[in-house]
C-alpha positions in Angstrom: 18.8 -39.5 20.4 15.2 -41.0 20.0 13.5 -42.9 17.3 12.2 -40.2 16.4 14.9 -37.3 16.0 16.7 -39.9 14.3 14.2 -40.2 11.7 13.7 -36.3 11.9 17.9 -35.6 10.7 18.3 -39.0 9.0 17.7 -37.2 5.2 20.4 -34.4 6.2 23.4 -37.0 5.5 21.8 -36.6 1.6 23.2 -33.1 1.2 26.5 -34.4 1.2 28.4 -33.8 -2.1 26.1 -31.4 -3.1 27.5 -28.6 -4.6 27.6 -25.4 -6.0 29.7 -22.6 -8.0 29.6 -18.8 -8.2 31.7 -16.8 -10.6 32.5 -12.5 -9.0 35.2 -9.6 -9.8 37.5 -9.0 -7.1 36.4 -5.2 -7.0 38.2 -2.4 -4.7 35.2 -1.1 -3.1 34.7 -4.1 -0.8 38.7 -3.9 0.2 38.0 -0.3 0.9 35.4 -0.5 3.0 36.9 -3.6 5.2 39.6 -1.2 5.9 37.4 1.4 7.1 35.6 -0.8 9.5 39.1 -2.5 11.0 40.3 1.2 11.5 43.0 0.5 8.9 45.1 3.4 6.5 45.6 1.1 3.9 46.6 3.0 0.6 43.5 2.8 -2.2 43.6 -0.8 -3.9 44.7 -0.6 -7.6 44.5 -3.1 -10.1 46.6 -5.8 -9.8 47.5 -5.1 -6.2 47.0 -8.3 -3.3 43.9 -8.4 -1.6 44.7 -9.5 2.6 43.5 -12.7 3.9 40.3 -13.4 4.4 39.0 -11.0 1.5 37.3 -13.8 -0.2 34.6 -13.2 2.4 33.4 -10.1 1.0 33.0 -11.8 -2.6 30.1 -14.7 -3.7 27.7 -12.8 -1.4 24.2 -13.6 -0.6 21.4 -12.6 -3.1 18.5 -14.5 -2.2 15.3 -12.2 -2.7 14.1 -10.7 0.0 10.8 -12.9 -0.2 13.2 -16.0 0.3 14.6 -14.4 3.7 13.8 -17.2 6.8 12.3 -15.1 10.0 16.3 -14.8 11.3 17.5 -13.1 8.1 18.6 -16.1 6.5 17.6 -17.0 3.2 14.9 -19.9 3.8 16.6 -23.4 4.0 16.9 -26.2 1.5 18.9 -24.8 -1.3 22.5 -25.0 -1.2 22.9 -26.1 2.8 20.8 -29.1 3.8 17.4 -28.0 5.0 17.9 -28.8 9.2 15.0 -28.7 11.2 16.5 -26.7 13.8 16.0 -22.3 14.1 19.6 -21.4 14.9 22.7 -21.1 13.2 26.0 -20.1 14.0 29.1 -19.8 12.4 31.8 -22.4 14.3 35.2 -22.1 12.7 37.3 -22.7 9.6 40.6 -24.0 8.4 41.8 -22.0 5.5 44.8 -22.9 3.2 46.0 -20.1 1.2 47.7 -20.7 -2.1 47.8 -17.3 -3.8 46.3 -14.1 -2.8 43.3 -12.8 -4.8 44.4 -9.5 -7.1 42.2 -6.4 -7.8 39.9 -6.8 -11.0 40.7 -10.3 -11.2 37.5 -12.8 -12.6 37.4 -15.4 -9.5 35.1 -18.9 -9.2 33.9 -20.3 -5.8 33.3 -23.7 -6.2 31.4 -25.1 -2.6 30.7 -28.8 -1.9 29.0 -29.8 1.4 31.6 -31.7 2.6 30.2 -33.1 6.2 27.2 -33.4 8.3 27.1 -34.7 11.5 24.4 -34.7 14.3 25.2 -34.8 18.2 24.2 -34.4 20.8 25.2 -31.6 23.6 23.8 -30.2 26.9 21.8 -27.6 25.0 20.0 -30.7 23.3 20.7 -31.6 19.8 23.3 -30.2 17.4 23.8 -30.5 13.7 27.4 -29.5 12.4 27.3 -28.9 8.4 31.1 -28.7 6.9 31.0 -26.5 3.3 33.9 -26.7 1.5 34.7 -23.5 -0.5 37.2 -23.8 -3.6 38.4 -20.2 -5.0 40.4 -20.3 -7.9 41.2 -17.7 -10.9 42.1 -18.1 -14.1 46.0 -19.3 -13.0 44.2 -22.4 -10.5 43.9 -22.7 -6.8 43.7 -19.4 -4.7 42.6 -20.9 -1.1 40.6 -23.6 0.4 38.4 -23.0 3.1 36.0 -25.5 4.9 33.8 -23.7 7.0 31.9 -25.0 9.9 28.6 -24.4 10.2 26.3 -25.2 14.2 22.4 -25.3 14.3 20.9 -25.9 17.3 17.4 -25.5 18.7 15.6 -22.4 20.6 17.9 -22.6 24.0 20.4 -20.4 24.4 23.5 -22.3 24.2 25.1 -22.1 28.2 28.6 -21.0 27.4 30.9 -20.2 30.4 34.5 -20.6 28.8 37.1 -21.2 29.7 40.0 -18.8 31.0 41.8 -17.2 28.1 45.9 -17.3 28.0 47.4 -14.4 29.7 51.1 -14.2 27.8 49.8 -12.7 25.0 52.9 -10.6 23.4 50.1 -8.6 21.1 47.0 -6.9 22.8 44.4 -4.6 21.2 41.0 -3.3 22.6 38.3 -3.7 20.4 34.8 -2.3 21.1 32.0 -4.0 19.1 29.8 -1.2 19.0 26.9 -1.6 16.7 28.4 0.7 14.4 30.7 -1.8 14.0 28.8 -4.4 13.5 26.2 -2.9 11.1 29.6 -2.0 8.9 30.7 -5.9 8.5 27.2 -6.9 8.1 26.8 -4.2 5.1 30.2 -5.4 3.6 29.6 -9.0 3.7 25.6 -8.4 3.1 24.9 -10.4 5.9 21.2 -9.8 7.1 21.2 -12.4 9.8 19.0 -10.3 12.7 21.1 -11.3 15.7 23.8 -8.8 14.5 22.1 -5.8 14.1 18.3 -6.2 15.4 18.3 -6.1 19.1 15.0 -6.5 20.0 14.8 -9.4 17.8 18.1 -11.0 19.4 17.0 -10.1 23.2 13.7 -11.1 23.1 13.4 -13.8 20.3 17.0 -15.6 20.6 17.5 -14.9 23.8 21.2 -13.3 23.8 21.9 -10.1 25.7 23.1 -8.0 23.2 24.0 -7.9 19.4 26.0 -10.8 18.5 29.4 -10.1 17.4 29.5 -12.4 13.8 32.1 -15.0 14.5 34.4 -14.1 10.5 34.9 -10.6 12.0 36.8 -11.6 15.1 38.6 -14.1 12.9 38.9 -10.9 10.8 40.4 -9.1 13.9 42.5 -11.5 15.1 44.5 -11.6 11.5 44.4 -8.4 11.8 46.4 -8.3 14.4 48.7 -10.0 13.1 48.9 -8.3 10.4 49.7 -4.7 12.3 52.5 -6.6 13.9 54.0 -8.9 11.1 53.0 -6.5 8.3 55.2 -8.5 5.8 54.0 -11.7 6.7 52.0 -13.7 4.2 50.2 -16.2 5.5 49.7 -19.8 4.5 47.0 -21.4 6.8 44.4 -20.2 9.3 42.3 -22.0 11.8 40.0 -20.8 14.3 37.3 -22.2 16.2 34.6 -20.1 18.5 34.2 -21.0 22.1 31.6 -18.6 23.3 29.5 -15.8 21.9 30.6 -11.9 22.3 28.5 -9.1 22.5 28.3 -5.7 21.8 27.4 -5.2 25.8 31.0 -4.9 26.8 34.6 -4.7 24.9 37.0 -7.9 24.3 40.8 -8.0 23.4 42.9 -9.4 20.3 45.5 -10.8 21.4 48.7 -13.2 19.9 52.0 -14.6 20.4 53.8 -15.7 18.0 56.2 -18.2 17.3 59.5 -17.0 15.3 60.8 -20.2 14.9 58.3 -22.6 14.0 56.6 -19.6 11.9 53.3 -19.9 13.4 51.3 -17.5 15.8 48.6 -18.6 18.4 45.3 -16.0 18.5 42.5 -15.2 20.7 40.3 -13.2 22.0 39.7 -12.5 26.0 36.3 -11.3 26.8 35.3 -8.9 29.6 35.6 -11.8 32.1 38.6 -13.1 30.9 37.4 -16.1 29.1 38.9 -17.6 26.2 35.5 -16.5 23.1 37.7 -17.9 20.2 40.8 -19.9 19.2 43.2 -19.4 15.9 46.5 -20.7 14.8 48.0 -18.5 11.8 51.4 -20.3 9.9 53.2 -18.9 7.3 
């Protein structure tokens, strides 16, 4: 990097340790409605009852005021997540240790820390990675840990090719990311990010050709296939990492193989040109 980006991402490294905690009600109507969207028959939540993995995402949700919103959706920068100079932002990945699962009704804390920030630099031009840390706990302790990665990069549309995605997948299912679809998770998560649901904004401004599918919904997907085949299982850690956008232009596949013995499942998702879009690794 130059002298001068340097000096332009040298206050970022500040943000680190900052933190922040949010108090919410594990309510059914959230669990409901991710159901609906995944094409699920689950049975009405009741009180009490387990919410799946990867609930915690529809809890702690945005509510910036709409004056606050950044030109992408985002609320502006420089509260919570350091202030980087750069316009986008992507999600990257996660690693997720479950301890308990939340329960319907239940008062739950979020307790977030920036954990990490590192700059780099890649052939799209310079990257910042911000690591969150996200502590959810109820009134018994720990329910899961989850550091989420966070990418911003500058106006270029990142050049992702991908590579070829594993073909022994013992699970498969098609999934068409309609914007239908997409509207649905960005409702339930309240996630007003344009690129998932504005498509003249994310054709002609960012530069993608079609609605970007939001990276937690295929991780979404991907446990979800898991759980349609390993309906029992309850699962202890999850890690994914995206390789390369998806779109609404074309479908992709879910797809898994697990193994029995080691009690862990490989996931990932094959786009319409067989490349490898994202990575997970589910244990339980």
């Amino acid at each position: 990097m130059s002298g001068d980006v340097r000096e332009e991402f040298k206050g970022l490294v500040d943000w680190v340790g900052r933190s922040e905690t949010r108090e919410d009600v594990v309510t059914a109507a959230p669990l409901v409605a991710l159901s609906g969207l995944l094409d699920r028959d689950d049975p009405p939540p009741r009180p009490g009852d387990a919410a799946p993995p990867l609930a915690h995402w529809l809890y702690f949700l945005p509510n910036f005021r709409i004056s606050e919103s950044g030109p992408d959706g985002h609320a502006l920068k420089g509260g919570f997540l350091p202030p980087v100079p750069l316009p986008r932002r992507m999600w990257a990945g996660s690693r997720i240790r479950f301890e308990r699962p939340l329960r319907v009704d239940e008062v739950i804390t979020r307790r977030s820390t920036i954990a990490n920030v590192t700059v780099k630099e890649g052939k799209s031009g310079t990257l910042v990675f911000v690591t969150a840390r996200h502590e959810v706990s109820d009134r018994k302790g720990t329910l899961l840990v989850d550091e989420h990665d966070i990418v911003y990069r500058g106006e270029t549309t990142l050049a992702a090719k991908g590579e070829p995605a594993p073909a022994n997948e013992t699970w498969r299912r098609e999934i068409r990311p309609d914007p239908v679809l997409l509207f649905r998770y960005s409702a339930v998560t309240f996630n007003s990010h344009r690129i998932h649901y504005d498509h003249p904004y994310v054709t002609k401004v960012e530069g993608y050709p079609g609605l970007v599918v939001h990276g937690p919904l295929i991780a979404t997907l991907l446990l979800d296939l898991l759980r349609r085949n390993r309906p029992a299982t309850e699962v202890k850690e999850y890690r994914f990492k995206a390789l390369k956008p998806l779109y609404d232009t074309a479908s992709f596949f879910t797809c898994g193989a697990p193994d029995e013995a080691a009690g862990t499942a490989r996931l990932w998702t094959r786009d319409a040109e067989g490349a490898a879009t994202m990575q997970a690794t589910a244990s339980w």
